[in-house]
N, C-alpha and C positions, 0 to 999 in steps of 0.2 A: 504494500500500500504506500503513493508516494505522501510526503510531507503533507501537502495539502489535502489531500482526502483525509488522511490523519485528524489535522487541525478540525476542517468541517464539517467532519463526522461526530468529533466530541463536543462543539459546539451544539451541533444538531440534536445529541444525544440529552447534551443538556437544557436544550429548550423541553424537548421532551416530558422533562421531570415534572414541569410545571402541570402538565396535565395528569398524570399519573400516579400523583402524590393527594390528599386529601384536600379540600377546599379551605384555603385559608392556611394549607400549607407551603412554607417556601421552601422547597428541599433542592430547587435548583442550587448550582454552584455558582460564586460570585467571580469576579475577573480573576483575582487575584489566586484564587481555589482553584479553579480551573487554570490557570495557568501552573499550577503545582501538580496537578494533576496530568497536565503534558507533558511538563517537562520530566516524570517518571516515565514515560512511555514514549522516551528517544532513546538514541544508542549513546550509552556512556560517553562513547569517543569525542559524539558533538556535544556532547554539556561539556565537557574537559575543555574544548577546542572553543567554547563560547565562552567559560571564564576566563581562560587564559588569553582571549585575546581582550581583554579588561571589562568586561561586559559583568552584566549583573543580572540573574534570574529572578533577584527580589525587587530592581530598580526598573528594568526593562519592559514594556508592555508584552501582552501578549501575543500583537500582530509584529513585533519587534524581534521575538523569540522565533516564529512564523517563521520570518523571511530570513531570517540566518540559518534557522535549519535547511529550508530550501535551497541555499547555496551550498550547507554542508551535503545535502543529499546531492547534488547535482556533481560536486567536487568526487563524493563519492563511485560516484557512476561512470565521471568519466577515467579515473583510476584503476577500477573493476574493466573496463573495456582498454587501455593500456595495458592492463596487464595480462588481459585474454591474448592482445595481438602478441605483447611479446612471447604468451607458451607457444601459439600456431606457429613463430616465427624460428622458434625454437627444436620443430617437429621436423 
């Protein structure tokens, strides 16, 4: 699943709750909740790779987190395809 379906699919999920929860209750998750909530369900390597480039999960929005994963996945991909060409190239 890439980054973005990711994102808003959990979004989606959590509009959801609003319905499916008792009246008058608020069980959805707030911005900052849900973005805790994503940021467990990336690959360790891009949370490492977002602190370290000075960034902040607690200061950062969560379309902010978004679109830095999105470059990490895409970095990711084309790595993964670098490195397929050099095993064929290696055959």
């Amino acid at each position: 699943m890439s980054v973005d379906t990711f994102f808003s699919r959990l979004q989606s999920h959590n509009r959801y709750l609003t319905f499916i929860t008792a009246p008058g209750v608020d069980a959805h998750f707030n911005d900052n909740e849900l973005k805790q909530v994503a940021w467990k369900g990336l690959p360790a390597a891009w949370r490492s790779n977002f602190t370290n480039s000075g960034r902040s999960q607690l200061t950062a929005t969560l379309q902010r987190v978004c679109e830095y994963m999105v470059h990490q996945e895409l970095e990711s991909d084309q790595k993964a395809l670098e490195n397929q060409r050099y095993q064929q190239q290696g055959q």
